[in-house]
C-alpha positions in Angstrom: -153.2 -120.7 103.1 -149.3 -119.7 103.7 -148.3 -122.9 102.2 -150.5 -121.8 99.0 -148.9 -118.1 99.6 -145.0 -119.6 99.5 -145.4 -122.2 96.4 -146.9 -118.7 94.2 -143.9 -117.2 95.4 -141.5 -119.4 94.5 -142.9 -120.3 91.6 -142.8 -117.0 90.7 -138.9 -116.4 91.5 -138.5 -119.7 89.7 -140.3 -118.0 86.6 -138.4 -114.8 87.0 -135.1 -116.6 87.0 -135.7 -118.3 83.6 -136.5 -114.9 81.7 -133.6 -113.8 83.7 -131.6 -116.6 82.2 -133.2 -116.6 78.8 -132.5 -112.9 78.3 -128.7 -113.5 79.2 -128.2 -116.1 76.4 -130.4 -114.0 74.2 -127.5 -111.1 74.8 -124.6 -113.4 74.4 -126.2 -115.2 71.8 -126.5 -112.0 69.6 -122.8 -110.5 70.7 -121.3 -113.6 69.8 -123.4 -113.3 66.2 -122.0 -109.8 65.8 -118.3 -110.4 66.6 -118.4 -113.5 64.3 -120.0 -111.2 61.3 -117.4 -108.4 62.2 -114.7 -110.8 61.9 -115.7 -112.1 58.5 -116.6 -108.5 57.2 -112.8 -107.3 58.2 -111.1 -110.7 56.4 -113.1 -110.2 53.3 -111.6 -106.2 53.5 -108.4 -107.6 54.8 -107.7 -109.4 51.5 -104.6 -108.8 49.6 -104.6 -108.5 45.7 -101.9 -108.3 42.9 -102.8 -106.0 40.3 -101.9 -105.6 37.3 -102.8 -103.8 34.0 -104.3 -104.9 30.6 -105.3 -103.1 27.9 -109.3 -104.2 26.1 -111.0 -103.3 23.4 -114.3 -101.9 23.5 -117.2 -103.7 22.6 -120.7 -102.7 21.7 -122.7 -102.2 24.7 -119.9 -102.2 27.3 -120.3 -99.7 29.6 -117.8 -98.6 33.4 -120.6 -100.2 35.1 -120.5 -103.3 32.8 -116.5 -103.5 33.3 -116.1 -102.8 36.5 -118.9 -105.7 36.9 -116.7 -108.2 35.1 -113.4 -107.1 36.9 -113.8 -105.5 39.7 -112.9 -107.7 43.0 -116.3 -107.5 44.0 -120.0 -105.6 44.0 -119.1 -103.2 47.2 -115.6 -102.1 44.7 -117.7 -101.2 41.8 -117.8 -97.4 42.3 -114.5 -97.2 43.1 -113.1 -99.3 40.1 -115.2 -97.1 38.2 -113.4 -94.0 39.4 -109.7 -95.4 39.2 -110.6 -96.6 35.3 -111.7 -92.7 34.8 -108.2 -91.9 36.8 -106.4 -94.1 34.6 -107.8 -93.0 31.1 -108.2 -89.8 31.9 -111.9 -89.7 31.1 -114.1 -86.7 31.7 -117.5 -88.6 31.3 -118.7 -92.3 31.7 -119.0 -92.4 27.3 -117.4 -95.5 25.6 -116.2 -95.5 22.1 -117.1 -98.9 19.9 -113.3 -99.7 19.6 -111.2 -97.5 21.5 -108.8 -99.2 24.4 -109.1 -99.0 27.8 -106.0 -99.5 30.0 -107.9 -101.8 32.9 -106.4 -102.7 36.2 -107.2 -106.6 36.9 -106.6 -107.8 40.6 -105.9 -111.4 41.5 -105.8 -112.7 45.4 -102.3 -113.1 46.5 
């Protein structure tokens, strides 16, 4: 009967001891995850652009969102590329003119 008593027991510090172990590399496991995703996340923001200016005509149907999609350095920069194209061209409302020029900054990676 105590032999019975002693093999539950260890068995059940043995059982213990895996969901001990399993919840440690669960935790590591996931910090390593986030550090790696931090890293990447800060050298994509960590990139280094020329820029320079060029002048386009506007075309019918072009829109700040619709520039700012085709030169902006990427989808999380579009609100502020729309901004610094108002900035630039002084312009009070997001309305394009069939025509008209817009002075456009164009980044490139170093």
């Amino acid at each position: 009967m105590k032999n019975k008593y002693v093999y539950k027991s260890i068995k059940n510090i043995i059982v213990f001891h895996k969901y001990i172990m399993l919840t440690i590399v669960s935790v590591l496991l996931l910090l390593f995850l986030t550090i790696g995703i931090l890293n990447y996340v800060h050298a994509e923001s960590a990139k280094e652009y020329n820029k320079v200016y060029v002048s386009i005509e506007i075309k019918q149907g072009d829109t700040l969102t619709s520039i700012a999609e085709r030169y902006a350095v990427s989808s999380d920069h579009y609100e502020d590329y729309i901004e610094e194209l108002c900035y630039i061209n002084n312009l009070k409302n997001d309305t394009l003119y069939t025509g008209c020029y817009l002075l456009i900054p164009v980044y490139t990676e170093k």
